[in-house]
Backbone as CSV, one residue per row, in Angstrom:
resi,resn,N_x,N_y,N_z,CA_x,CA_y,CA_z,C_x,C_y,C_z
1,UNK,3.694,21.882,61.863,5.091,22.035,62.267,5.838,22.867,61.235
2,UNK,6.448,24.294,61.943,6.966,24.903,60.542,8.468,24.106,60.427
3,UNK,9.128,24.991,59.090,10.277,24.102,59.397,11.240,25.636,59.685
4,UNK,10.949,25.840,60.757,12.222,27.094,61.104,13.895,26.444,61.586
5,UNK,14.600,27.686,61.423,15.953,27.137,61.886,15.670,27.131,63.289
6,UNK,16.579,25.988,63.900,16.272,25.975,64.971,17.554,26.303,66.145
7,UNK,17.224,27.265,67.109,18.690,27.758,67.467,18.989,26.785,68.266
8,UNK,20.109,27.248,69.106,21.048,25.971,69.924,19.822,25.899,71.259
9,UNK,19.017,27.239,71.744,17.930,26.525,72.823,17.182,25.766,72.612
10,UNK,17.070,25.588,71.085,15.289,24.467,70.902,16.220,23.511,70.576
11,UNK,17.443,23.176,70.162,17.801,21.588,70.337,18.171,21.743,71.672
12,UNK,18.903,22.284,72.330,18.846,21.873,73.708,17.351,21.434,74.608
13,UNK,16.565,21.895,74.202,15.048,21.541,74.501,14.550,20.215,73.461
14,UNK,14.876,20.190,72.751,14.845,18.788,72.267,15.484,17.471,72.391
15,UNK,16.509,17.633,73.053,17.632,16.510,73.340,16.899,16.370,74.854
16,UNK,16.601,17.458,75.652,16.138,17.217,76.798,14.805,15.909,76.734
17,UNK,14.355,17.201,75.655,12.305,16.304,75.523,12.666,14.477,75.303
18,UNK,13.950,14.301,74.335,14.009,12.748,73.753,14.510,12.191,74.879
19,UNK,15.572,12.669,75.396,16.257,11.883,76.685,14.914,11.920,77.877
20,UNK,13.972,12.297,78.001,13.233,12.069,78.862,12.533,10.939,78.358
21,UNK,11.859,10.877,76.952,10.879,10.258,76.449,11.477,9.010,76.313
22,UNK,12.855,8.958,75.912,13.961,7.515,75.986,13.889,7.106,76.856
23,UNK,13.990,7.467,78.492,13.928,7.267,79.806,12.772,6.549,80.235
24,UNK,11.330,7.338,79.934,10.326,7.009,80.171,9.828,5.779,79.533
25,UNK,10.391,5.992,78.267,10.185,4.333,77.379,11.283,3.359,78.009
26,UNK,13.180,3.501,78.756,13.310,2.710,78.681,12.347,1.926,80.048
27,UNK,11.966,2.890,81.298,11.229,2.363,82.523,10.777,1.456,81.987
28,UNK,9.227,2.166,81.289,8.269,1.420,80.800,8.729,-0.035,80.297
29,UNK,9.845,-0.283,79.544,10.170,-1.587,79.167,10.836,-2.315,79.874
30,UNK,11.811,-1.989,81.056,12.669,-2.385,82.057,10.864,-3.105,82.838
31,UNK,10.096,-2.479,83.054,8.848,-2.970,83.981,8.388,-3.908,83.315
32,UNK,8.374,-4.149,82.254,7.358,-4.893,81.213,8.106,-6.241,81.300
33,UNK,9.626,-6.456,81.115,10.111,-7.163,81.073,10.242,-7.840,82.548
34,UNK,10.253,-7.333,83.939,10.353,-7.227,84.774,8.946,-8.333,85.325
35,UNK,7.731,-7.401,84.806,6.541,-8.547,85.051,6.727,-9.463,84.297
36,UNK,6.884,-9.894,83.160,6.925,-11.087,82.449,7.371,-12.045,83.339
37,UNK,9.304,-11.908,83.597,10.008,-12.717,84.031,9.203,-13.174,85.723
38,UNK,8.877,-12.190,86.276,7.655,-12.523,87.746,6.888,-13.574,87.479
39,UNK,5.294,-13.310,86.338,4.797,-13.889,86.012,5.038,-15.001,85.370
40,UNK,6.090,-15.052,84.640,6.149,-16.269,83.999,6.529,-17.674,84.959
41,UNK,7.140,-17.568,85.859,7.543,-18.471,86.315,6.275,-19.303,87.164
């Protein structure tokens, strides 16, 4: 990973990449929690 400056498109491409990956993690945990409370009962 170099460490270049990074212009306003690659954080705009980076805020995109995290807000997806935030998203995808919060699913993933919204489901997780989701089976528990199913299963547990």
């Amino acid at each position: 990973m170099g460490l270049t400056m990074t212009t306003p498109e690659q954080s705009k491409k980076n805020i995109k990449l995290a807000l997806v990956l935030a998203s995808v993690a919060l699913v993933f945990a919204l489901g997780f929690v989701f089976k528990m409370m199913v299963l547990g009962r």
